[in-house]
C-alpha positions in Angstrom: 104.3 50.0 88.1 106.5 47.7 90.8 109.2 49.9 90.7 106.6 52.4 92.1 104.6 50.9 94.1 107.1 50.4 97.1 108.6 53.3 97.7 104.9 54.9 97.6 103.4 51.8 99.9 106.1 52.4 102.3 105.4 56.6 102.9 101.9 55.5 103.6 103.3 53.0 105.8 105.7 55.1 107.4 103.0 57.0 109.4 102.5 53.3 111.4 105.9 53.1 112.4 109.0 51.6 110.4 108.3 48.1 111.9 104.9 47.7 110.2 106.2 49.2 106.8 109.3 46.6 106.6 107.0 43.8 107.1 104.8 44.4 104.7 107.3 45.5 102.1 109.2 42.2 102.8 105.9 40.4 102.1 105.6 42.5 98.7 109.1 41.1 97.6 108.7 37.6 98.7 106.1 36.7 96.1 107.2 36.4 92.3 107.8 39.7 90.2 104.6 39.0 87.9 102.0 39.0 90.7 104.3 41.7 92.7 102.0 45.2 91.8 98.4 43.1 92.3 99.7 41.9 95.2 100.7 45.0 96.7 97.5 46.7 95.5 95.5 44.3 97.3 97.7 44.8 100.8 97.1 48.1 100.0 93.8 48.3 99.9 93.0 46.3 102.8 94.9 48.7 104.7 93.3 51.5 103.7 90.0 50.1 104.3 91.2 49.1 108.1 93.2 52.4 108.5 92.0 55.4 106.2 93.5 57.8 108.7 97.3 56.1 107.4 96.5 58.7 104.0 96.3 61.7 106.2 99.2 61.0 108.2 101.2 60.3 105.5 100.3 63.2 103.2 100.9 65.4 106.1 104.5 64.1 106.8 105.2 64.3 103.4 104.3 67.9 103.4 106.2 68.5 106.4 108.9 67.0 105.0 109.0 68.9 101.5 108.2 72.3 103.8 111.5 71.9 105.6 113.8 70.9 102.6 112.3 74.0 101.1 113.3 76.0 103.8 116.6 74.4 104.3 117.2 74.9 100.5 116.2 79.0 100.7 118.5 79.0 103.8 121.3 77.8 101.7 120.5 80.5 98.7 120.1 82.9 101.4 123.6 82.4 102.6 125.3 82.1 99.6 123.6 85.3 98.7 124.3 87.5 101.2 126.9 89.9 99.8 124.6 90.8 96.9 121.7 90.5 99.4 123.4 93.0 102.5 126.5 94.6 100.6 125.2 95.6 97.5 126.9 99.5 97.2 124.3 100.6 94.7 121.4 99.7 96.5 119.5 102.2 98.7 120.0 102.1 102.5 118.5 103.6 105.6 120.7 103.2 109.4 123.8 102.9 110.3 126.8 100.9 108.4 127.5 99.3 111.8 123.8 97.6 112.8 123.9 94.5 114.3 121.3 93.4 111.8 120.2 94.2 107.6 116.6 94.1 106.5 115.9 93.5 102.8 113.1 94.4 101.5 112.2 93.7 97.7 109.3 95.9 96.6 107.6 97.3 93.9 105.8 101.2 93.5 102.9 99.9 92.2 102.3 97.3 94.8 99.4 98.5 97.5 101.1 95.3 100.0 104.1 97.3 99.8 102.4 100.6 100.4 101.1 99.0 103.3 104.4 97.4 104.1 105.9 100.8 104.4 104.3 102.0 107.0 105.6 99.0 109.1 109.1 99.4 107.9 109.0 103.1 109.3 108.0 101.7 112.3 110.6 99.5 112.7 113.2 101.7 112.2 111.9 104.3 114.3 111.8 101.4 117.0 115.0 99.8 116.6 118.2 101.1 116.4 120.3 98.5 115.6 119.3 97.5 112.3 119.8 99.3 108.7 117.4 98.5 106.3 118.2 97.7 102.6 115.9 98.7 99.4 115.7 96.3 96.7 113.6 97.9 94.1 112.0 94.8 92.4 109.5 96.6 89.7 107.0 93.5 88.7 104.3 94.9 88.1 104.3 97.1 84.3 106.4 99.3 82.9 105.0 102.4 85.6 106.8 100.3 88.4 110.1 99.7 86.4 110.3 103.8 85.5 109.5 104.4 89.6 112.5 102.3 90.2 114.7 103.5 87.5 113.8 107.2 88.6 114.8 106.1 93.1 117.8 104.3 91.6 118.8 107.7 90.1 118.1 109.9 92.8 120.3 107.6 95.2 122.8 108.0 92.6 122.6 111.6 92.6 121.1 112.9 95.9 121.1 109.9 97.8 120.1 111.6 101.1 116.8 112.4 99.6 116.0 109.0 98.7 113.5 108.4 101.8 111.5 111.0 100.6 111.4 110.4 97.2 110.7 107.0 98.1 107.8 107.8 100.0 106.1 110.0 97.3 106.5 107.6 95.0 104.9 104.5 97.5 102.4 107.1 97.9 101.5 108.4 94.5 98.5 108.3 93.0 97.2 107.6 89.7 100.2 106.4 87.1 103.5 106.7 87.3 105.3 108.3 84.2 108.4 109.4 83.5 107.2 113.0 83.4 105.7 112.8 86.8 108.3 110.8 88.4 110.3 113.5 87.4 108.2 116.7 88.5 108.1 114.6 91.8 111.8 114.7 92.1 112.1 118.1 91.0 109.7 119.6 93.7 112.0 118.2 95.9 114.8 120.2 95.0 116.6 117.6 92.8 118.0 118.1 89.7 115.8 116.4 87.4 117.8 116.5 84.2 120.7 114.8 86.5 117.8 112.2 87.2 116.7 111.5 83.8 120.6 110.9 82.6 120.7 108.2 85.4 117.2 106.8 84.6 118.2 105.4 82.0 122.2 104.7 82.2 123.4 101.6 81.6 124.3 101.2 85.0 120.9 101.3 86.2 119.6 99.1 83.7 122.1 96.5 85.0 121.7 96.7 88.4 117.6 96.4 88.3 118.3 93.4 86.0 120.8 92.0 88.9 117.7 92.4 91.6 115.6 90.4 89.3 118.0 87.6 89.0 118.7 87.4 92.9 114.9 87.6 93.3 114.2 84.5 91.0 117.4 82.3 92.7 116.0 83.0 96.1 112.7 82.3 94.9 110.9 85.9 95.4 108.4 85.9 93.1 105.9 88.5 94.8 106.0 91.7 96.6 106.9 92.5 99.6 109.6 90.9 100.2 111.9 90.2 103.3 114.9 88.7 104.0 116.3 89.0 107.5 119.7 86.8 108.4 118.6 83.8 106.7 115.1 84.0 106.8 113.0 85.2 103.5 109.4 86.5 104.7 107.1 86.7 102.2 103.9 89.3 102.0 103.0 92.3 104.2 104.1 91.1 107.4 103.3 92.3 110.5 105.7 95.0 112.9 106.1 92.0 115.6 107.0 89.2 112.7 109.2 91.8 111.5 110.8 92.4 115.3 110.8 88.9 115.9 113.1 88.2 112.7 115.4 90.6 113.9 115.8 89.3 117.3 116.3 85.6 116.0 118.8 87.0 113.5 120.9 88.3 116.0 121.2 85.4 117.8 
């Protein structure tokens, strides 16, 4: 119980200020080891009883102090992540090769946040010009979302140009998602469907949803939507201005 007691005395004590904390820890270690935790129990108790407002404090830099190695330790993942994350060549992409910055976005078909989420991405691209935006098809929820994905994976493999819209019918869709309407859905669009099927389930495609997982779960993405913008991950539907702001700070 000693060997705990001062390193947990001393965070509550660190909210009073690092003079207070040493002096009270040296008092802790200057009595014998046997009557060390009563000891310190009993200093900490009085200070609570003087002081409650010492508990808040200290939680809440704790919490702050969790918060940002959290973020600094996504920041990290994010970097060392950013060729799969940006550079992927099988993934889906919307803008020009040259934009100052990349938008991720990990989603899922059967997701109504990402439905929603959709409509803001649209707006964003319509507003900027200097960003492309990356689709990370991130199927989570039941086996309808992971046939969705297999069936826009194929269709950027094969008519990649009329991903956007296949995309958007599929965001859109109503009611489940099989592989027989997945595929009348690509094949009203003047795709060739058998050519989608083949893909659907090649190897290749199996691989490459199974690589999106895994980058999900190291960056910590374990809902959709999904963002990451420079090294920032933005979780949920987020707003058009979060979204602009993002980009702004990613540029520099």
């Amino acid at each position: 119980m000693s060997k705990l007691l001062v390193p947990a005395l001393a965070l509550i004590l660190g909210a009073a200020g690092g003079a207070a904390a040493t002096l009270v820890i040296d008092r802790i270690h200057a009595v014998d080891p046997a009557s060390e935790a009563r000891a310190g129990e009993d200093m900490v108790r009085a200070l609570l009883a003087r002081e409650p407002e010492l508990v808040v404090e200290s939680i809440r830099a704790w919490q702050a102090k969790q918060q940002t190695a959290e973020l600094e330790a996504q920041g990290s993942a994010i970097r060392d992540s950013e060729a799969a994350l940006v550079a992927d060549q099988r993934d889906p992409v919307v803008g020009p090769a040259d934009a100052a910055v990349t938008v991720v976005q990990f989603f899922d078909y059967r997701c109504p946040y990402c439905r929603r989420a959709m409509g803001t991405v649209d707006q964003l691209i319509e507003k900027r010009d200097d960003i492309r935006v990356v689709y990370k098809e991130f199927p989570i929820l039941g086996p309808d979302s992971l046939i969705a994905a297999r069936a826009a994976l194929a269709v950027n493999q094969v008519a990649p140009k009329a991903y956007p819209e296949v995309h958007t019918a599929l965001m859109t869709q109503q009611g489940s998602l099989t592989e027989d309407r997945v595929l009348a859905i690509v094949a009203d669009r003047g795709i060739d469907a058998e050519a989608v099927k083949a893909r659907m389930h090649a190897p290749e495609t199996e691989a490459h949803i199974r690589d999106t997982m895994d980058l999900a779960r190291k960056l910590g993405i374990g809902g959709t939507p999904a963002f990451v913008i420079g090294d920032t991950l933005l979780p949920g539907a987020v707003e058009l201005d979060a979204l602009d702001r993002a980009v702004e700070a990613a540029k520099g």
